[in-house]
N, C-alpha and C positions, 0 to 999 in steps of 0.2 A: 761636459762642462769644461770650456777652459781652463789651462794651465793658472793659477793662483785667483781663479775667481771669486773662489768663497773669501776671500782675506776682502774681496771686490764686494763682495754680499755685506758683508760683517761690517764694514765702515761704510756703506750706505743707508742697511737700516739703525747702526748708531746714528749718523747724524739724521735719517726721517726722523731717530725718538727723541734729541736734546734739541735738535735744529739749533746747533752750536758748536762750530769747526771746535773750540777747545775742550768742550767737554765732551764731544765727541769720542775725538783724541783719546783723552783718561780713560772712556769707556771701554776702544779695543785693546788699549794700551800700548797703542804704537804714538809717535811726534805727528802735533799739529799737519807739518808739511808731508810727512807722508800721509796723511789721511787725506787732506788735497789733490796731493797725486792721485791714491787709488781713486776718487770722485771724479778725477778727468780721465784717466785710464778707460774706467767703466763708462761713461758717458760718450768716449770716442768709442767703444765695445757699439754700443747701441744706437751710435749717430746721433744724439741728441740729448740738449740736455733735461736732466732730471727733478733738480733744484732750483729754485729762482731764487737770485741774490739779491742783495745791496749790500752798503755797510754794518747796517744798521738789525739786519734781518736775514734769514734762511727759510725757504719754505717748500713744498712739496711741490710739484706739478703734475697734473694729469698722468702723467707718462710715471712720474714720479712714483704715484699711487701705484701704478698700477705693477711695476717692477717692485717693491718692495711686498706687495704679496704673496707674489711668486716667489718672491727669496725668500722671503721668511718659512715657503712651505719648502725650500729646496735644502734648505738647510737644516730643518726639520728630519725630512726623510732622509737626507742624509745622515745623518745622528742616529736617527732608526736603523741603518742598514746597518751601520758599526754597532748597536748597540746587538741586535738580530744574531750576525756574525758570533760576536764574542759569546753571547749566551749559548751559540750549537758548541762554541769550543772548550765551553768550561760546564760542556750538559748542564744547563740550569733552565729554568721555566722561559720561553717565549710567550710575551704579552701581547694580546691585542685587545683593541679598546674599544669597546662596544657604548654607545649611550642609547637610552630609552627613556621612554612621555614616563613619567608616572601612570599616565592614565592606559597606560599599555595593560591589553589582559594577562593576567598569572600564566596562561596556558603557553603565551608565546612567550612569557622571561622563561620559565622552567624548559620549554622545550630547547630556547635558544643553548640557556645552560648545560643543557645535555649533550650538545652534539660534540663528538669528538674526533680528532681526523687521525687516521693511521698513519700519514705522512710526516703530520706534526706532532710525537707524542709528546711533545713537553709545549705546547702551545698553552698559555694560560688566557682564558677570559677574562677581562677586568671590564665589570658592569658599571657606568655611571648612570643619573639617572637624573634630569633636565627637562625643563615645558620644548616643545616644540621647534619653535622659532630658536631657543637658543643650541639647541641640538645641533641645527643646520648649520649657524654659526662657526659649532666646533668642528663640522665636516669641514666646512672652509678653510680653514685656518688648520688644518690639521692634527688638531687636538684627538681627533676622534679617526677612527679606521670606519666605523657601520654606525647605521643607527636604527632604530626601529620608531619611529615620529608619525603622527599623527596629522593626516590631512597639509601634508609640506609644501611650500611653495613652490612650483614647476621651473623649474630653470636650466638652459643647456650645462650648464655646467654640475648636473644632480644626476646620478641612476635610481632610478625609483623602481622599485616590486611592491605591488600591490599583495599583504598577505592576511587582512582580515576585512571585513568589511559587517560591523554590528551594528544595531540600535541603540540612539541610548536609552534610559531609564528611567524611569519616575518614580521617587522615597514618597512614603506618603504611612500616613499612622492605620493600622489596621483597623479600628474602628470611622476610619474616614469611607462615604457614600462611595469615592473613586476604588476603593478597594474591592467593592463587589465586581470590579469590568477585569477580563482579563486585557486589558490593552487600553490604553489613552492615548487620546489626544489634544490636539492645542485646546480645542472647542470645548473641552470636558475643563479645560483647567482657565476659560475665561473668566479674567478678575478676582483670581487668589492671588495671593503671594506667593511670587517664583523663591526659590534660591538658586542661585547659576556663581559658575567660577568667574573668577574677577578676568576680565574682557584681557589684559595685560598679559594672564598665563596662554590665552589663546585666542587673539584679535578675530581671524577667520573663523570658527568653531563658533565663539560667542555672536558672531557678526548672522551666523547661519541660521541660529536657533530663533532669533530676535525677529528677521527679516522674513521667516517661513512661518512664523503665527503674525506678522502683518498681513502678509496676502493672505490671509487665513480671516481677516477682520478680528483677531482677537490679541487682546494688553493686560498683560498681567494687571494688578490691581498694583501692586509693589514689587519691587527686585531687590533683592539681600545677596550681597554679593559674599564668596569664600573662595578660600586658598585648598581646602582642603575638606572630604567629603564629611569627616564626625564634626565639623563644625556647624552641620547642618542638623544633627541627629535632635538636639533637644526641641530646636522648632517645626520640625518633622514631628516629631512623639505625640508633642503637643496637637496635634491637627492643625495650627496655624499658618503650616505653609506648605507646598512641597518642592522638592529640588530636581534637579536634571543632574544626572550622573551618568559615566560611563559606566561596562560590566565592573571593571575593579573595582568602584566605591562601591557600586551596587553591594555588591558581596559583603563588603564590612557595613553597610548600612542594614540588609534584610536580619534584625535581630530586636528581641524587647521592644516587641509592640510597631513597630515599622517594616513594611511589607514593601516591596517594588513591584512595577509592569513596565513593560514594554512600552515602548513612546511608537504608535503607528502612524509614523508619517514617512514614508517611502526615501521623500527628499532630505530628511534629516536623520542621517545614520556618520557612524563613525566609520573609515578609511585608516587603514594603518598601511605602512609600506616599510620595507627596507629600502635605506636609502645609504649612496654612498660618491664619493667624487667621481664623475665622469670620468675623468682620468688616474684613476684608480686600479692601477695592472696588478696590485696584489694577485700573488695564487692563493693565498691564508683567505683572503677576503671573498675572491671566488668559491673557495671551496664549502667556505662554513653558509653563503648563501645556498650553493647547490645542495648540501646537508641539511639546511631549515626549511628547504621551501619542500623535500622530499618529505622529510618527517611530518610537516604541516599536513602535505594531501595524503599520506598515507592513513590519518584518522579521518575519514570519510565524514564520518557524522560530527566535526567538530562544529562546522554553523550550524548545526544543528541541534546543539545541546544548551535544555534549558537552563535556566536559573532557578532557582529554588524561589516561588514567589509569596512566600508566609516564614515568617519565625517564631 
């Protein structure tokens, strides 16, 4: 990094966020005209400009955009490294920031939570716990170090491990005909009423399920949409409907009178991956991958272990 660039960062993305030389200004708490200066400093830095002006107006440009992300993540880990630093010198906990789907199974938060690295003993885990799409989000922007996301959009700029790959599931009331099949599919469930999570917490996933009992020629009768699996429970009980769940809800669904099975459609299964910045040199972040992905194949029979299919 050049010599005073971050002061070069810090009054560029002030004024990307007021797009207003003066309150810019107030923001890093340097004068107007020095905020100017470092905005032609940095812009002769890069050869070109960042901002489009007039009188009247400030606004971002391409180039703009695309420098301001980068700084905001440079500045970011910079902050990390001091923050990193200080914690080995006053022995206190080192944080790294993990997010996961909700719909992540138990087996991989608990394993993940286990792992411990002899190099780092004061390394602390801090779990957050987000749909999908916004996971990825916080990988970008660097909110996040890892995440464990469900079925994520491919992009050069993502390292993806693929570490589970399940079915989903199907709630349905014990005394319902489908409960006698060890296994459903779309064809068994043409024209009940679905329940499915609202298409918003997972565009793709929702997109998949919908599209793979079309070529199938079969339409639900109605779709009830939820945020969350017990909101499904009473019209489940009831036999009036049944829902699509990953193994987690499965687990809190299979009880008083609601049984699950296996959804047997080949092409419609759940993908989970660790996912993390391309550019992403952590050794913390390498090592707890190389630690999860060991501990994962060392239980052999873990896709292989059923679900309890009666409560």
């Amino acid at each position: 990094m050049l010599r005073n660039e971050t002061k070069l960062m810090e009054s560029a993305i002030a004024l990307a966020e007021e797009l207003h030389y003066q309150r810019a200004a107030r923001k890093v708490r340097i004068s107007q005209p020095m905020l100017t200066k470092n905005i032609q400093d940095l812009e002769t830095i890069v050869g070109g400009p960042l901002f489009v002006r007039n009188r009247k107006s400030v606004l971002l440009n391409d180039a703009g955009r695309a420098y301001i992300q980068q700084a905001r993540l440079s500045l970011l880990y910079s902050e990390r490294a001091v923050q990193a630093a200080r914690a080995v010198m006053q022995d206190v906990d080192v944080p790294f920031h993990i997010g996961r789907s909700p719909y992540t199974d138990p087996f991989l938060t608990s394993t993940l939570m286990s792992i411990h690295l002899p190099l780092y003993p004061k390394l602390r885990i801090e779990l957050a716990s987000q749909y999908s799409v916004d996971l990825v989000h916080d990988l970008m922007d660097g909110t996040l170090d890892l995440a464990i996301a469900n079925e994520p959009p491919e992009s050069a700029l993502l390292t993806q491990i693929q570490i589970a790959d399940t079915p989903f599931y199907i709630a349905m009331a014990r005394r319902d005909a489908l409960a006698e099949k060890p296994e459903v599919t779309f064809a068994d469930m043409n024209g009940r009423k679905w329940i499915l999570f609202e298409r918003r917490l997972h565009p793709p996933l929702y997109d998949l399920i919908l599209e793979a009992a079309e070529r199938r020629n079969v339409r639900p009768g109605r779709i009830q949409h939820i945020t969350a699996p017990e909101e499904a429970f009473p019209f489940v009980a009831d036999s009036s409907a049944v829902a699509f769940l990953v193994k987690a809800g499965a687990l809190l669904m299979a009880r008083n009178g609601v049984t699950i099975r296996p959804l047997a459609e080949h092409n419609v299964r759940l993908r989970t991956f660790l996912v993390s910045r391309a550019d992403n040199e952590s050794k913390i972040a390498s090592e707890i991958v190389r630690s999860f992905v060991r501990k994962t194949s060392e239980i052999s029979t873990y896709k292989q272990l059923p679900l309890p299919i009666s409560a």
